[in-house]
VOPA-112607 format. One record per atom (N, C-alpha, C, O, CB): y, x negated, z negated; residue in one letter. Coordinates in steps of 0.05 Angstrom, whole numbers, plus 5000, padded with zeros to 4 digits. Each point is the difference from the previous one (the first is absolute). Glycine has a CB too. Layout:
<nodes>
YXZA/...
</nodes>
This chain:
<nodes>
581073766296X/497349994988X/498049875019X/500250035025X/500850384948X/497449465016X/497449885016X/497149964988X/499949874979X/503749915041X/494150314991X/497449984989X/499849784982X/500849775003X/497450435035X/500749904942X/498949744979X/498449815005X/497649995005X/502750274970X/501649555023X/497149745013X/497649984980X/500149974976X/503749655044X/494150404995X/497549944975X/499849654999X/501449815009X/494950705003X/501049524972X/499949714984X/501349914976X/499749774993X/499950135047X/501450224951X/502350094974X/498450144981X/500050255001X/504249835028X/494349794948X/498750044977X/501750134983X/501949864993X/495349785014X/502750634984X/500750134986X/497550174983X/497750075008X/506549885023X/496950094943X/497050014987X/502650244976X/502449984995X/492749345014X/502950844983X/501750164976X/497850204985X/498050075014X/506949955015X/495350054946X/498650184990X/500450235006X/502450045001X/497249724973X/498950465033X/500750285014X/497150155006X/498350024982X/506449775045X/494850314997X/497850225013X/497349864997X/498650104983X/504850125056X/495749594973X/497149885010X/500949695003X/502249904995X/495650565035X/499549404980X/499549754997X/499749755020X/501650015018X/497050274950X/499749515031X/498649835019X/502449704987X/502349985008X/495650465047X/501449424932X/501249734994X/498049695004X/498049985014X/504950384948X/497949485027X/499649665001X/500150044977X/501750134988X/500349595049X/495350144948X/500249874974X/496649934995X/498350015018X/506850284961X/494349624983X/497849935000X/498750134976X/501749994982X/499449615044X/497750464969X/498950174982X/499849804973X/499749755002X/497650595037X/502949794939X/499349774972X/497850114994X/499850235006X/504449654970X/494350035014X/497650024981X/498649734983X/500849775002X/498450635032X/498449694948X/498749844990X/497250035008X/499049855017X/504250134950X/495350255020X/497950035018X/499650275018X/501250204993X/497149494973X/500350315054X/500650205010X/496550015019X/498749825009X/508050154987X/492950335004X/496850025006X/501250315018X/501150184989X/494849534958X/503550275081X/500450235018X/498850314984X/498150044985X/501249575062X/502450564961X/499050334995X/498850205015X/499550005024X/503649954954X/496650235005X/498050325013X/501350204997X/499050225007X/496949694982X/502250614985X/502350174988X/498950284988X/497950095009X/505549695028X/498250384942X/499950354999X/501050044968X/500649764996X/494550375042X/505349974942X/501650114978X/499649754972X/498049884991X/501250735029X/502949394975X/499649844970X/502450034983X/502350005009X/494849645009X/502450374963X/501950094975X/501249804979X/498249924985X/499150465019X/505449504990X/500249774988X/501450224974X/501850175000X/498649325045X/498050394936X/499350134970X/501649854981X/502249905005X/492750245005X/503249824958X/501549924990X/500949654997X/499049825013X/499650654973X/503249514998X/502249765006X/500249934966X/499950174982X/503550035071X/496749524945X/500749924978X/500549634989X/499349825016X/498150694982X/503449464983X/500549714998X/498049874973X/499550144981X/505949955041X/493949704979X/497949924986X/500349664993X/501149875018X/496150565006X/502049434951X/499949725000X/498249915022X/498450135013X/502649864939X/499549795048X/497449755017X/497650174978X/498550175009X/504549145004X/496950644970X/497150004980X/498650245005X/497649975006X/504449794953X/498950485040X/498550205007X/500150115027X/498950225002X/501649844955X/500649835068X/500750065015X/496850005015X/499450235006X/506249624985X/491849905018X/497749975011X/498750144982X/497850065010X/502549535013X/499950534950X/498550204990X/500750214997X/499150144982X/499549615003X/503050335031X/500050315006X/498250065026X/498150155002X/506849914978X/496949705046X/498450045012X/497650085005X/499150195013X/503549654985X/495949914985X/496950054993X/498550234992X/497950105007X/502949534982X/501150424994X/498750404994X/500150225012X/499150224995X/501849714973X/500649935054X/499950255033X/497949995005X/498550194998X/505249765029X/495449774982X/497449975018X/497350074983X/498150135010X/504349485018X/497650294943X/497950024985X/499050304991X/497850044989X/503949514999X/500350655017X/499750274997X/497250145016X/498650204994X/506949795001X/494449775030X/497150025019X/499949835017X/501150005022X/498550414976X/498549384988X/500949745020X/498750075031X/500949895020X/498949714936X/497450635044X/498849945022X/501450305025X/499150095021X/495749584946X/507550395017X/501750265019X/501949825005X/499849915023X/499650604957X/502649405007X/501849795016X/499449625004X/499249814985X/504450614993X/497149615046X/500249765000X/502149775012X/501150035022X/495050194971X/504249614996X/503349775012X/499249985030X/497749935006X/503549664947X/500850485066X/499049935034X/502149815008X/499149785007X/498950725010X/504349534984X/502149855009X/502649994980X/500950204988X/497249925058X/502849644953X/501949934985X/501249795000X/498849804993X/499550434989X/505249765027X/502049835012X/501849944975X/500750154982X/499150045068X/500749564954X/501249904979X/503549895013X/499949875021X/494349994953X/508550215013X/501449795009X/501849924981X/501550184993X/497949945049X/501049584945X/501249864972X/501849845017X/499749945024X/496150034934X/506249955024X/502849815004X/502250185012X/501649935018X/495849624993X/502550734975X/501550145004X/502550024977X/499749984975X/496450215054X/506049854983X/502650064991X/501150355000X/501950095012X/498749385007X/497450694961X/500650254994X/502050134983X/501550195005X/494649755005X/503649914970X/502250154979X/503049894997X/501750084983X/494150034990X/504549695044X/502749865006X/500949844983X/502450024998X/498750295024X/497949534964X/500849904980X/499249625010X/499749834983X/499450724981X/500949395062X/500449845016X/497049815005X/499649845018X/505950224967X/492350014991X/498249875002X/497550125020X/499450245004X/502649584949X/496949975056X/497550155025X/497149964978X/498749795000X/503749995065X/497150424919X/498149954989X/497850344994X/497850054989X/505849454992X/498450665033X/498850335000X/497749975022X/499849845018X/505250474970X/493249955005X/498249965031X/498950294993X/500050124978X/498149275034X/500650725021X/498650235002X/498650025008X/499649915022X/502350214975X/495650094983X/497049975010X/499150335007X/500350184984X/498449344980X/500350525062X/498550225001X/497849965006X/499249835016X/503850374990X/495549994981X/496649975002X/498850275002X/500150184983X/499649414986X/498950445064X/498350205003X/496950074980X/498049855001X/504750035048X/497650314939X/496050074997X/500150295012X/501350215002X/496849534945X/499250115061X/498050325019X/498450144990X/497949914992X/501849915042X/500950444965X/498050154987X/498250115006X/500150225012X/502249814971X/494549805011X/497749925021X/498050375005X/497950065012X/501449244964X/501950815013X/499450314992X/501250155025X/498650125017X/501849844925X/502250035058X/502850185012X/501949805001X/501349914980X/498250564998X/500749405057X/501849895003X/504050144997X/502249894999X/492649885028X/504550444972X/502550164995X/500649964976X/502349944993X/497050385036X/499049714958X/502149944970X/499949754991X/499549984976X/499950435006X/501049415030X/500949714996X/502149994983X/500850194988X/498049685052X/502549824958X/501750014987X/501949585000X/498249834998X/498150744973X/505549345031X/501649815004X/502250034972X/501250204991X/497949805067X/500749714933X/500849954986X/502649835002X/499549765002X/496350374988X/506449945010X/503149745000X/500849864982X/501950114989X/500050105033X/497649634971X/501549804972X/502249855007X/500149855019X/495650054961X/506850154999X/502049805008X/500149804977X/499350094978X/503550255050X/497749464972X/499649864980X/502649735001X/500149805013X/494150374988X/507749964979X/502549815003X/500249834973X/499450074977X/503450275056X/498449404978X/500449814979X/497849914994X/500249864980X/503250315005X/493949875025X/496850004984X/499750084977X/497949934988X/501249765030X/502950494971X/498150144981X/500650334994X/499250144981X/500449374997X/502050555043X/500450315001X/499250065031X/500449885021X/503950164940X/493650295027X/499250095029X/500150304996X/499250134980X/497449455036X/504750515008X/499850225010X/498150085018X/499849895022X/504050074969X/494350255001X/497850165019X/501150185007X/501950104988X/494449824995X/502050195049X/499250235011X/498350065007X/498749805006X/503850205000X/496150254999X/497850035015X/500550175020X/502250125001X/495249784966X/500950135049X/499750255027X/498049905002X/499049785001X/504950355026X/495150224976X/497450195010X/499450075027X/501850075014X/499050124948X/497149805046X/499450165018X/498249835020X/498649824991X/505650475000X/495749765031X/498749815021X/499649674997X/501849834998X/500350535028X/495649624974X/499549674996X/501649905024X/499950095022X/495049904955X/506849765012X/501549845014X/498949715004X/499449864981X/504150445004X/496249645040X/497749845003X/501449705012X/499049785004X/497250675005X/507049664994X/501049805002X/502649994990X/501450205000X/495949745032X/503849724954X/503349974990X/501149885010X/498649825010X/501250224957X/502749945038X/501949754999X/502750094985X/500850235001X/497349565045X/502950064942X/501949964986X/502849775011X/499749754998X/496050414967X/506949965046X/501049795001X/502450084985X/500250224989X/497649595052X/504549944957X/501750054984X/502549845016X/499649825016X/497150274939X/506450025037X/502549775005X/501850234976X/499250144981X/500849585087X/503150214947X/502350124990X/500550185011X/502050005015X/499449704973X/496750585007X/501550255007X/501250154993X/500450205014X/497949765000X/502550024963X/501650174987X/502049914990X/501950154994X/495250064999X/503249475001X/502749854973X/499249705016X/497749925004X/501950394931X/502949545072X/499849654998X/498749924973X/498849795004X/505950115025X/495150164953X/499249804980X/497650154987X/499449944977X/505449835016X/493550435022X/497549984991X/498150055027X/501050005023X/500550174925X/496049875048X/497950105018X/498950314998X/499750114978X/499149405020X/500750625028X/498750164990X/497449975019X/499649795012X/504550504966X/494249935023X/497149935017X/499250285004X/500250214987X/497949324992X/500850425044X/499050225019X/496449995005X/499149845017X/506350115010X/492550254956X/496949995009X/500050135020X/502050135008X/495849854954X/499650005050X/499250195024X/496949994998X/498449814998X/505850095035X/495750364966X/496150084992X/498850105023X/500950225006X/499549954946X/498049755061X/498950095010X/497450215003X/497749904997X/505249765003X/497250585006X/497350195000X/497749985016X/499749995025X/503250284965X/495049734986X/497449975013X/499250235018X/500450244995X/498249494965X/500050125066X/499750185011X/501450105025X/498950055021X/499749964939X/504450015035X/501750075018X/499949975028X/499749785010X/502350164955X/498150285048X/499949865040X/502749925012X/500549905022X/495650454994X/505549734966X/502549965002X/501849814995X/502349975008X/496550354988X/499349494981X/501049774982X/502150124982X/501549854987X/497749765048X/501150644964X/502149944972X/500449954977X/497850004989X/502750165029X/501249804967X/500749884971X/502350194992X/501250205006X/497449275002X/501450324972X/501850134979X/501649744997X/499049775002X/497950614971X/506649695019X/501449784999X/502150104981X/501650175004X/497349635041X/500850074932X/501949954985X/502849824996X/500249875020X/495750274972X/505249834999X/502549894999X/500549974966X/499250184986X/502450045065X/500049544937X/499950064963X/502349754996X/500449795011X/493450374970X/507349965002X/502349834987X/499250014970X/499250204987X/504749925050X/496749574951X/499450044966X/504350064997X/501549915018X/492049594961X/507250605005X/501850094980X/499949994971X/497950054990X/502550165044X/502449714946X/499449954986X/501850274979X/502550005001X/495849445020X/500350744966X/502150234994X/499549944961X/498049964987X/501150505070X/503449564937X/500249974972X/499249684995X/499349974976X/499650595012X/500949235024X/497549814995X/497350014998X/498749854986X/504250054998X/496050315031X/497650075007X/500149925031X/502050005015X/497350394946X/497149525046X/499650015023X/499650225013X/498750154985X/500349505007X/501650475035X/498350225007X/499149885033X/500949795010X/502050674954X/495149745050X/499249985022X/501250205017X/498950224996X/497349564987X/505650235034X/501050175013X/499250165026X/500949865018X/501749894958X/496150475035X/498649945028X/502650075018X/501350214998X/493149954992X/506249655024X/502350055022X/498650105031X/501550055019X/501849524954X/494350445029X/499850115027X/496650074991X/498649874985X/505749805054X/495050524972X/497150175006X/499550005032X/502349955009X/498550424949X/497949645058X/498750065019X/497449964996X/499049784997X/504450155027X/495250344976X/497550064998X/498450125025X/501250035020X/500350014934X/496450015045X/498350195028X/500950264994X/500050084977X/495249675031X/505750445019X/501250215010X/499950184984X/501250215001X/498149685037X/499050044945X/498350294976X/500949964968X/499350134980X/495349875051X/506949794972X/501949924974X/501750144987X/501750025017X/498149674998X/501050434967X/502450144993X/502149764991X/502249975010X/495150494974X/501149344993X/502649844997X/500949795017X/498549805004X/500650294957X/503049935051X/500249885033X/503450014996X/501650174993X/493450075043X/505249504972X/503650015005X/500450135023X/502150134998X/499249434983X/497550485045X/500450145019X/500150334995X/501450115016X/496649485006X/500950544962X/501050234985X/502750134996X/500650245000X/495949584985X/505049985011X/503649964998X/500449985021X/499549815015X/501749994950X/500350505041X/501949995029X/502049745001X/500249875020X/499850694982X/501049404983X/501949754996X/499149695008X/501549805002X/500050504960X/495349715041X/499149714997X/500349985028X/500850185014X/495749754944X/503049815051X/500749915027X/498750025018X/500949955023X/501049834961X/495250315010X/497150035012X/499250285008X/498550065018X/500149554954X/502850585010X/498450184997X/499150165020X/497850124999X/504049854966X/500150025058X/497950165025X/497049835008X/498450065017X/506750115010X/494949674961X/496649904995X/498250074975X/498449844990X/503349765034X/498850694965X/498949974982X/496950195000X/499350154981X/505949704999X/493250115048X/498750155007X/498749835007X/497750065007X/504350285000X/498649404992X/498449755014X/497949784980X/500249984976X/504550035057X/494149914977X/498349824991X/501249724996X/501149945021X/495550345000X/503749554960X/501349784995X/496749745005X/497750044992X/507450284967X/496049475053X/497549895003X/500349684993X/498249835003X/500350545034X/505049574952X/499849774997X/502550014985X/501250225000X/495849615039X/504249944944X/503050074980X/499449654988X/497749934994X/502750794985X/501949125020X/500749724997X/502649954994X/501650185007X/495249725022X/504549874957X/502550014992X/500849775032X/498249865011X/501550244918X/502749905080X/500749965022X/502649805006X/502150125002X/495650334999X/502449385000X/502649854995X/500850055024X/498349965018X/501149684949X/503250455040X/502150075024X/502149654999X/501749904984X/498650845006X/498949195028X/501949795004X/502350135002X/500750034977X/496649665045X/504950454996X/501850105004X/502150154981X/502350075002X/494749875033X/501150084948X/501850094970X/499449814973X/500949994977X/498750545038X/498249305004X/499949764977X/498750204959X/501049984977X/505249645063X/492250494966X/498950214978X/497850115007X/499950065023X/503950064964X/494449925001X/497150074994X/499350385005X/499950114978X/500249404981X/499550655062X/499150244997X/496649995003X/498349824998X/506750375019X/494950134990X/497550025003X/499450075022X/501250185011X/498549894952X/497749785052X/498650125021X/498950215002X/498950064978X/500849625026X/500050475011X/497850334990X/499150005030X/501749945017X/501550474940X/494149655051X/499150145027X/498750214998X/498449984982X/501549675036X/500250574994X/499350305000X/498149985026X/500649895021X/504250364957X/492549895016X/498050025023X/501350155025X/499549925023X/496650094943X/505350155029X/500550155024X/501349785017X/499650005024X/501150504955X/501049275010X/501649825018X/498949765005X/501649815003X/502350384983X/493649745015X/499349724995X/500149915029X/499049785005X/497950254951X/504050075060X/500849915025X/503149935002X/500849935023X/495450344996X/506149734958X/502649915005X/499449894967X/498350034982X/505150335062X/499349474959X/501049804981X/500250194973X/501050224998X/502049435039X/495450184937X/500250154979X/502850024996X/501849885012X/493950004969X/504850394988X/502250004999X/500849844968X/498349984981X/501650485057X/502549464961X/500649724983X/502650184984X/501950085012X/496749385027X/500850604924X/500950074995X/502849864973X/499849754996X/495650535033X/506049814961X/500949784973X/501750194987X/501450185009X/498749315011X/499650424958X/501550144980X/502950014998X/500449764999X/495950144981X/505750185019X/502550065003X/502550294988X/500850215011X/496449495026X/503550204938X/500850234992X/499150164983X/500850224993X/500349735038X/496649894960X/497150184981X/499450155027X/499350234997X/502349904943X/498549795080X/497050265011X/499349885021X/501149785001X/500250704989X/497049555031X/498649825019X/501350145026X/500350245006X/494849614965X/505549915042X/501949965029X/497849935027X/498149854996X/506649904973X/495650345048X/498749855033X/501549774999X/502150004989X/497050415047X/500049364976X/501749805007X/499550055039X/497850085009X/501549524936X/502550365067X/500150115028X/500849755012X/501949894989X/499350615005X/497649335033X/500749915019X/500950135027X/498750085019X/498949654955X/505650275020X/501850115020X/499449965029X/499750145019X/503449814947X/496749695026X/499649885035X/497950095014X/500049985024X/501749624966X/496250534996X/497050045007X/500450275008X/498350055017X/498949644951X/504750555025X/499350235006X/502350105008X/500450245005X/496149794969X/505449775029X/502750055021X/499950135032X/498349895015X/503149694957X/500150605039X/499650075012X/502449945023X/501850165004X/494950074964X/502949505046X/502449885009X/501850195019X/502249905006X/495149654991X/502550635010X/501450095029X/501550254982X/501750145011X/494249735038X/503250164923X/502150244988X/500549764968X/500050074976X/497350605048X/503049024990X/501950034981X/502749795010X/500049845019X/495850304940X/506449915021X/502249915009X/501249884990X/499350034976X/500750195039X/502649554986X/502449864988X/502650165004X/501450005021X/496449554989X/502850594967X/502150144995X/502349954984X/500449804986X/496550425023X/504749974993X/502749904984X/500450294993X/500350205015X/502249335012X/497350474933X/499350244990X/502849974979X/500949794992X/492950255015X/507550234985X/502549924988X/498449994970X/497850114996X/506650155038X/496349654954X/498849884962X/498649845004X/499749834982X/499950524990X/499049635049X/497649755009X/501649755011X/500349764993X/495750615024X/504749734998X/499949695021X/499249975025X/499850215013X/499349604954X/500249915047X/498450015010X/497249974993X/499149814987X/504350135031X/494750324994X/497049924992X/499050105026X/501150085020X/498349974926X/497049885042X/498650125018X/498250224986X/498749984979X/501749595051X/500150674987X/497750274997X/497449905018X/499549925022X/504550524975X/494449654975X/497049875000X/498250295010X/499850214987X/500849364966X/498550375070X/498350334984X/496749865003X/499349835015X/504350735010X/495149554957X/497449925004X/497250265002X/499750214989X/502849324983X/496350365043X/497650265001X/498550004978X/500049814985X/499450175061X/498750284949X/498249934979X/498149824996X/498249955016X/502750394983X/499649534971X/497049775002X/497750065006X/498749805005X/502750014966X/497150435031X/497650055000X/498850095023X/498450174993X/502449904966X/499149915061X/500050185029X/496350124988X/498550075019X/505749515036X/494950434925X/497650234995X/501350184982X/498750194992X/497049525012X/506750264988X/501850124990X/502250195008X/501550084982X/497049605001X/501950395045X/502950065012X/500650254988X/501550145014X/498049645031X/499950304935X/502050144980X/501949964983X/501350144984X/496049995022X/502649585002X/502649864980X/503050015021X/500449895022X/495649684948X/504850505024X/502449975019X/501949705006X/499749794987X/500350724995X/501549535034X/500549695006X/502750024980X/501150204993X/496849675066X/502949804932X/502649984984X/501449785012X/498849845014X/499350314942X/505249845040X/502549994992X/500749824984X/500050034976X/500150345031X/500849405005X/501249764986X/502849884999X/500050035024X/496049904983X/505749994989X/502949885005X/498449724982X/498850014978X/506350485023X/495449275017X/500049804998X/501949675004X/500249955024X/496450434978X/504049534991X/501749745003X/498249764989X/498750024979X/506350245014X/495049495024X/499649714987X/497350004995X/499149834985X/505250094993X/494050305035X/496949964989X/499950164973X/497950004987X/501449495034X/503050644970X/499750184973X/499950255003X/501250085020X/500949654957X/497050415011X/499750284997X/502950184989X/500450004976X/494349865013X/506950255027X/502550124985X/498950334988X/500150124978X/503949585060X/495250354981X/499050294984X/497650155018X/499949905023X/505450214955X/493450055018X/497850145007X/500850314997X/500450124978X/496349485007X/503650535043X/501150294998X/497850174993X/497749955003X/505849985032X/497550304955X/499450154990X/497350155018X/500450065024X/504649904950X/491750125008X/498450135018X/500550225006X/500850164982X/496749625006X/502350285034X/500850325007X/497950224984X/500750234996X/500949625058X/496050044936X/497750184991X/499149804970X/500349754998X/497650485061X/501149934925X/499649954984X/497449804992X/497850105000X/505050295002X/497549254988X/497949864995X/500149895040X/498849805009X/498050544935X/505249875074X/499849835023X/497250105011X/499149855018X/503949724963X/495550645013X/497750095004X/501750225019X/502150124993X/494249754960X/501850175079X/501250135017X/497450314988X/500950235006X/501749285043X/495350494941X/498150165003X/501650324989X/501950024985X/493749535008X/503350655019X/502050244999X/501750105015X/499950235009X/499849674961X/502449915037X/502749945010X/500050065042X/500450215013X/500249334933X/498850195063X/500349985019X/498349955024X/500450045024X/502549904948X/495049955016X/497449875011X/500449705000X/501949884991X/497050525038X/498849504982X/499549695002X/502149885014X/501150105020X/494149954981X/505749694987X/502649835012X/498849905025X/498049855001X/504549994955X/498950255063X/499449835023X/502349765017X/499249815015X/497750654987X/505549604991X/502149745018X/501850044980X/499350054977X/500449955080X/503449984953X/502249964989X/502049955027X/500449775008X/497350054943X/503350355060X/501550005031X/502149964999X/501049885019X/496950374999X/503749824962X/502049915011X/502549974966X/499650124979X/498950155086X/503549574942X/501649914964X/502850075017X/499850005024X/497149484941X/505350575024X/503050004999X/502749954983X/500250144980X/497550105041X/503349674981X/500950004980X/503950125002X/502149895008X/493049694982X/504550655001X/502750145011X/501150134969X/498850064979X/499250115080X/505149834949X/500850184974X/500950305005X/502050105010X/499749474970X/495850535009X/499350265004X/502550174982X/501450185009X/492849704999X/505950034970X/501850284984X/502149824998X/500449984975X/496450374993X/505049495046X/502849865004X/500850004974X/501950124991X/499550025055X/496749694938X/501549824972X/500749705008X/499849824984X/497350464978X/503549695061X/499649695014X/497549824999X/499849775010X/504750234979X/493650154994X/497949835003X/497050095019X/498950225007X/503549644945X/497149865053X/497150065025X/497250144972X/499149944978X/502049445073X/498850864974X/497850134984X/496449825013X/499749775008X/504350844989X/494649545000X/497649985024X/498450255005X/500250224989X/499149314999X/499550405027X/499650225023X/496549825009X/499949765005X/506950425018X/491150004977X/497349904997X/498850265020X/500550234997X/499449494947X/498750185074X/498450185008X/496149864999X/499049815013X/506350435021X/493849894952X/497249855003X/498350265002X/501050224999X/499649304971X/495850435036X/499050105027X/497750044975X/499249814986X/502649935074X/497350604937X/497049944981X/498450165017X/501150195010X/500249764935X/496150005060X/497650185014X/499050294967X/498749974979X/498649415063X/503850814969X/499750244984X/496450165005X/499050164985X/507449915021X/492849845012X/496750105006X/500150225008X/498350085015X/499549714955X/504450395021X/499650365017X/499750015019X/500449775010X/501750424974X/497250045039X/500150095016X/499949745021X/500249754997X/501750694978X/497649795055X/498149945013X/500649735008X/498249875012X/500750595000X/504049404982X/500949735004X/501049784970X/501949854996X/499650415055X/496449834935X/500749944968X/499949714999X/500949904979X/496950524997X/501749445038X/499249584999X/502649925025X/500449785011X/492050154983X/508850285010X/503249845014X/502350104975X/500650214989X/498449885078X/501949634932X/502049964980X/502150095005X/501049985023X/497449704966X/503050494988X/501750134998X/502749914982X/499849914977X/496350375037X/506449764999X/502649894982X/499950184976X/498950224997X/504549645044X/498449984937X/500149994985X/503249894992X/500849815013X/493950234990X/506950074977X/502049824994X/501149944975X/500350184984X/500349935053X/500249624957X/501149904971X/502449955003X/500749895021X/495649924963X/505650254999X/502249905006X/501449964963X/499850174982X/500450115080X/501349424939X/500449974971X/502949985007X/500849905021X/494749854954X/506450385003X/502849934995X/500649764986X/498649874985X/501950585014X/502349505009X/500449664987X/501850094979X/502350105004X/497649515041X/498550354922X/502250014984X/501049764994X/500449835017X/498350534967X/502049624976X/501049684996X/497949854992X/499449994976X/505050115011X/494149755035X/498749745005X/497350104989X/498749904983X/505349735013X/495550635021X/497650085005X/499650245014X/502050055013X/497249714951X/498650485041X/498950145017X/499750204999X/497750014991X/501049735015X/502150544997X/499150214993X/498150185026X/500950085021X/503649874942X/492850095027X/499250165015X/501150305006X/500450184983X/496449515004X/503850345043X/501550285004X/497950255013X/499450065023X/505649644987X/493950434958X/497250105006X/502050335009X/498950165014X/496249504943X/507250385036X/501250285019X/499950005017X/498950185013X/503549924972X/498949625028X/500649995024X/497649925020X/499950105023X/504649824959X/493449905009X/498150035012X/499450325003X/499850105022X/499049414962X/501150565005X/498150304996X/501950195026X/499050145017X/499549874915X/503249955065X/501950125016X/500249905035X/500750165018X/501649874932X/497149705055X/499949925018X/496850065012X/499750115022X/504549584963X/494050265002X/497350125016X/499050234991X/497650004993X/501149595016X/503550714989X/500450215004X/501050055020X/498650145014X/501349904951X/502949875049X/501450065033X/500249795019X/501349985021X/501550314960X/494849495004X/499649865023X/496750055010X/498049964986X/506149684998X/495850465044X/496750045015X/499049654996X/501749825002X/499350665047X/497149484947X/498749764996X/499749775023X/499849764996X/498150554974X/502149865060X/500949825024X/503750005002X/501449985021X/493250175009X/506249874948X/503349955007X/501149824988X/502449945001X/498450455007X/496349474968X/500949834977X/501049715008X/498749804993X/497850464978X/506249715045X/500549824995X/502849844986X/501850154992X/494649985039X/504049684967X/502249924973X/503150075014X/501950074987X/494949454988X/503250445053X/502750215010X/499450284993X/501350064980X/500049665062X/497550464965X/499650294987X/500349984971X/501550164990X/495149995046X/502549704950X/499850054967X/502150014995X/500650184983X/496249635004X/505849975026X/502349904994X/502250215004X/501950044984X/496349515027X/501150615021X/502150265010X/499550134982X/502150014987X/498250045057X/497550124942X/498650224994X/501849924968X/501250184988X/493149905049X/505649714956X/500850034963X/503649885017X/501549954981X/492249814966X/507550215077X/502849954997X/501250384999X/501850104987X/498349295047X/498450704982X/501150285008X/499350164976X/500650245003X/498849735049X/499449974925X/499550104983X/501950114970X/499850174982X/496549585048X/506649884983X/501649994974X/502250215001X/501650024981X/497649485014X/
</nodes>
């Protein structure tokens, strides 16, 4: 075995972020933030479509009024190959109670069918709208971002929308929510979503994102708490939304290696630290890689990969092995990494910790007994990968 040479671009969907690419849009006007509600939804001709509108505003022309409103046409929404769909959102302020404002979304496909929405709440004083292929090659979808008046924070609200066509009906689909911290409807809500240990955070910016490296369109998102590291760059995959991760960027050269794994091959074990260092509750991850490709991504020891509860803040990753622990002829691994627990009177010196995965067929099993068992009769100054190795040989 020998250290992984860096300079070796490896890129995969997984934990966190930081990529190369260029953002799409049409128009786009910077943002601000605090609660808003996206209501009702419906489809309408061209003909009555500017006179409904009209009877929003006319209900009181001198309580609301039109403030901002982004337009983007030569869109390819409903897939039917022509660029002739487009989307309009339009802020009014309600010159009474900026809180109960209100934004208006029109989709308007083929030019003569439109789907509305609205959302309530905080006057949004700023839009942008951009759009690519994030959900299907052969249509578009588009991503707003509203900005709240007022905000010291700059946050917004960011949507995400796919049109679908069910029975031969159009519909508007919302594929992603991120709202201000005080939101209920929020994809970060779902333990499952990819964000969600941010779902306490302030969102202050959201754009559709073209990733050169996968050659496909996600989404940008930046969270106030992090505006000092690389936003995080998200895409759809599977029906549900993925991190896209730059390996090379958060590789951690001196624990990782070129191995020879039985079902594998030769590869190299990737390990990478967490993307977020205002984050070090994310724990670090586990790659098997060949040719610049991703072979697999081992299993998180904690759930969502969120250390909070567990262990304390990630601080290193000391030491990797790779031995066959329960003599099925195959190399297991063997992980010792380092978290600052905060207790007592020496709580900010990092303390071992250990992972250790079994090699089944052509993949990983976390060995949460045997962990459990090993930092039970092992003292914490004895943790090292010869002790781990005697301690589970004398054990069979």
């Amino acid at each position: 075995m020998k250290n992984f040479r860096t300079g070796i671009l490896l890129f995969v969907l997984a934990g966190c972020i930081g990529v190369t690419g260029c953002a799409k849009e049409t128009e786009h006007t910077s943002g601000n933030n605090s609660p808003s509600n996206a209501e009702s939804d419906g489809i309408k001709s061209k003909e009555d479509k500017k006179e409904d509108i009209s009877e929003k505003i006319s209900e009181n022309d001198s309580q609301f009024m039109k403030d901002v409103e982004e337009f983007a046409d030569g869109l390819n929404l409903d897939g039917i190959g022509v660029q002739n769909d487009s989307v309009r959102v339009t802020s009014y302020e309600n010159q009474n109670n900026i809180v109960d404002s209100y934004v208006v979304l029109e989709v308007v496909l083929n030019q003569d069918e439109t789907i509305q929405k609205k959302f309530t709440g905080l006057h949004k004083y700023s839009i942008s709208i951009t759009h690519g292929n994030l959900f299907t090659e052969d249509r578009e979808g588009f991503v707003i971002c509203m900005g709240y008046h007022g905000s010291n924070y700059g946050a917004s609200d960011v949507y995400a929308y796919e049109v679908v066509k069910n029975n031969g009906k159009a519909e508007l689909v919302e594929r992603l929510s991120l709202r201000d911290s005080e939101g209920d409807n929020d994809s970060r809500r779902e333990s499952s979503f990819c964000l969600s240990w941010l779902k306490d955070e302030f969102v202050f910016d959201g754009e559709v994102y073209f990733i050169e490296e996968l050659n496909q369109d996600g989404i940008r998102v930046q969270f106030y708490v992090d505006r000092e590291v690389p936003a995080y760059i998200i895409c759809w995959k599977d029906d549900e939304w993925e991190i896209f991760r730059d390996i090379n960027e958060r590789m951690i050269p001196e624990q990782s290696f070129d191995v020879f794994l039985e079902d594998w091959g030769e590869v190299t074990f990737v390990t990478c630290e967490p993307y977020s260092r205002f984050y070090d509750f994310e724990d670090a991850t586990f790659f098997l890689v060949r040719d610049n490709q991703i072979l697999y991504r081992f299993p998180w020891q904690f759930e969502d990969n969120n250390l909070r509860g567990h262990t304390g803040a990630m601080s290193d990753v000391g030491a990797v092995s790779f031995r066959d622990i329960n003599n099925d002829k195959k190399k297991d691994i063997i992980i010792i990494k380092y978290y600052v627990v905060g207790m007592g009177w020496n709580g900010m010196k990092p303390r071992p910790f250990v992972t250790i995965y079994l090699a089944g067929e052509n993949e990983f099993y976390l060995a949460e007994e045997m962990i459990a068992d090993v930092e039970e009769h092992i003292e914490e100054k004895d943790r090292t990968i010869e002790n781990i190795c005697n301690y589970l040989k004398h054990k069979e």
